[in-house]
N, C-alpha and C positions, 0 to 999 in steps of 0.2 A: 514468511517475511523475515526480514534484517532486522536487526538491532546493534547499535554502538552507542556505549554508556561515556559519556565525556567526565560527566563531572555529575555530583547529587547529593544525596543523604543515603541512600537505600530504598526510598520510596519516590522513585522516578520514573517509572515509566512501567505501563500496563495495558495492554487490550479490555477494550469493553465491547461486548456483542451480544445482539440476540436478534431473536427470530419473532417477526413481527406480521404484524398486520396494518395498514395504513390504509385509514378511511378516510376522505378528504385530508383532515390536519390532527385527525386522531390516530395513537396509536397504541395498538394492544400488542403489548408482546407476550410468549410464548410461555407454559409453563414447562420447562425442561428438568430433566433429570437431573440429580447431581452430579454425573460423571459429563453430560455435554454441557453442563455449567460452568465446571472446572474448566474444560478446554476453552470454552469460549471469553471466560474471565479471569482466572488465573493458572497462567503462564507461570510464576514465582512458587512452585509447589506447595499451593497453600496458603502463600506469604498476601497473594494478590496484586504482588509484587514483580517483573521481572526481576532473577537476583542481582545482588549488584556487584559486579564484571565491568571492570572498566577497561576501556584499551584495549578492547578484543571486540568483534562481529561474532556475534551468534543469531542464530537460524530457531526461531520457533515455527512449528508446523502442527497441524491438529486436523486431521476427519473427521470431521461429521455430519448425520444426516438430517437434512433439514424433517422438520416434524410436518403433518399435512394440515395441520390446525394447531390455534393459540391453545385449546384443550380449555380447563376450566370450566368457568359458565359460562363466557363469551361464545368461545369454538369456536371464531372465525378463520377459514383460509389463512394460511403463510402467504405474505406477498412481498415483503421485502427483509432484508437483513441490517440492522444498523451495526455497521463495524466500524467502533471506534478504533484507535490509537493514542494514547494518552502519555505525555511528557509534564510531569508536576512539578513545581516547588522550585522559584528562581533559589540557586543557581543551575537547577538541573540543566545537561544539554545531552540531550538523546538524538542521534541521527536513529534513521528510519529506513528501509529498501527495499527491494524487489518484493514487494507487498504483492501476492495473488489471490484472488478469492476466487473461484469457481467450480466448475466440474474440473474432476481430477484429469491431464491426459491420460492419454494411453497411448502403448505401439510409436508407428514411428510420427506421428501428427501432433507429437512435442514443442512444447511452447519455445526450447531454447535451439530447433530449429527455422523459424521465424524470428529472433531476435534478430532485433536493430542493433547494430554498433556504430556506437560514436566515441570519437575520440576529439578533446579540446586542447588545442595549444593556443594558451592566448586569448585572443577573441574568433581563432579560425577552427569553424566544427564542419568536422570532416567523416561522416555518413558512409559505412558501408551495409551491404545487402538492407539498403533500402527496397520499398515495393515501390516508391514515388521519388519524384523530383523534385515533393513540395515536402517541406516539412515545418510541421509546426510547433512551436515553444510554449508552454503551458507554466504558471509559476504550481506553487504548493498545492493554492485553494481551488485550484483547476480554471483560473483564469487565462486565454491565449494572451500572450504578452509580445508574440513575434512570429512572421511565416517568414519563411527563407525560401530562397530559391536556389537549391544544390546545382551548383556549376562545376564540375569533374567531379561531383561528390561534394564538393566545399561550400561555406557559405560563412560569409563573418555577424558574428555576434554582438550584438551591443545591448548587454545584460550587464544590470548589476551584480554583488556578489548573492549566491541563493542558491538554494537549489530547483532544480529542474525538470521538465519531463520533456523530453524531444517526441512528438509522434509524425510519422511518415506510414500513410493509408493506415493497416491497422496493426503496426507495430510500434513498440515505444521503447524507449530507454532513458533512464535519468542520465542528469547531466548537475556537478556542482561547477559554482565558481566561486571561484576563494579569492 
C-alpha cells in the first residue's frame, strides 16, 4: 500500500494487523513471531510508527505467511485477518492507496493488467478497460453511494468532495474529489 503524510507530529499513521480466528463475535488472534510482528505492526522501523516524510508517497509492502493456527493454548484455525490502517492525533492527515492484501501474483495474471482507469474532470468520470458498463461508487467505509451507467465510457458524478473507490465487475480504482 500508499502512504502520504500531510501534516502530524510523528506519530500519525501505522498498520495494525493479525492473524485471527473469529468464532461467532469472538476473536483469537495468533501468536506470531517477532519478525512477522514487525511486518505486520511496525512499518516505522521499530518506531511503530510510519516515519514521518511528508509531501512525498511511499510504498510500504511486507510477505508473509499466514500461520495454520492462533498456536498457544487456544490453537484454533486462522480464519480471518484484521488489517488495520490507522491515522492518529488531530491534526494529522494521512492519505492512504493502492492497499492489496492477498496471494502474491505471478507471471503474466498481474493485478495491473486488469486495472481500471479512470480519469475525473469535473464531475464527468471517464472509464477505460472496464469489464462492465455498470459501475459502481463506494465511499471509504465501503458504503455504494452511486451506480453509473458508462455512456462512451463516460458517466457524470454527483459526489461530494472524498475519496473513492469506482468498481466495474471485478476491477476497481480510487477516485478523489477535491
Amino acid at each position: 500500500m500508499d502512504y502520504y503524510i500531510e501534516n502530524g507530529d510523528g506519530t500519525d499513521a501505522r498498520i495494525w494487523s493479525d492473524w485471527c480466528n473469529l468464532t461467532g463475535t469472538t476473536y483469537t488472534y495468533a501468536t506470531l513471531s517477532h519478525a512477522d510482528s514487525v511486518l505486520l505492526t511496525e512499518p516505522g522501523a521499530g518506531q511503530n510508527y510510519f516515519p514521518d516524510v511528508r509531501g512525498v508517497w511511499h510504498t510500504y509492502t511486507c510477505d508473509v505467511t499466514a500461520p495454520a493456527t492462533t498456536g498457544g493454548t487456544s490453537n484454533l484455525p486462522i480464519t480471518s485477518m484484521s488489517f488495520q490502517f490507522r491515522t492518529y492525533k488531530t491534526p494529522a492527515v494521512v492519505d492512504w492507496d493502492n492497499m492489496y492484501f492477498g496471494v502474491k501474483p505471478t507471471g503474466l495474471n498481474s493485478l495491473a493488467a486488469d486495472k481500471l482507469e479512470v480519469t475525473l474532470a469535473g464531475n464527468k468520470l471517464t472509464v477505460t478497460n472496464a469489464s462492465t458498463k455498470d459501475v459502481e461508487i463506494f465511499n471509504t467505509v465501503g458504503a455504494k453511494v452511486q451506480t453509473l451507467k458508462l455512456v462512451d465510457g463516460s458517466a457524470d458524478l454527483n459526489l461530494v468532495k472524498g475519496v473513492y473507490v469506482a468498481k466495474a465487475g471485478n476491477q476497481t480504482a480510487k477516485i478523489m474529489i477535491k
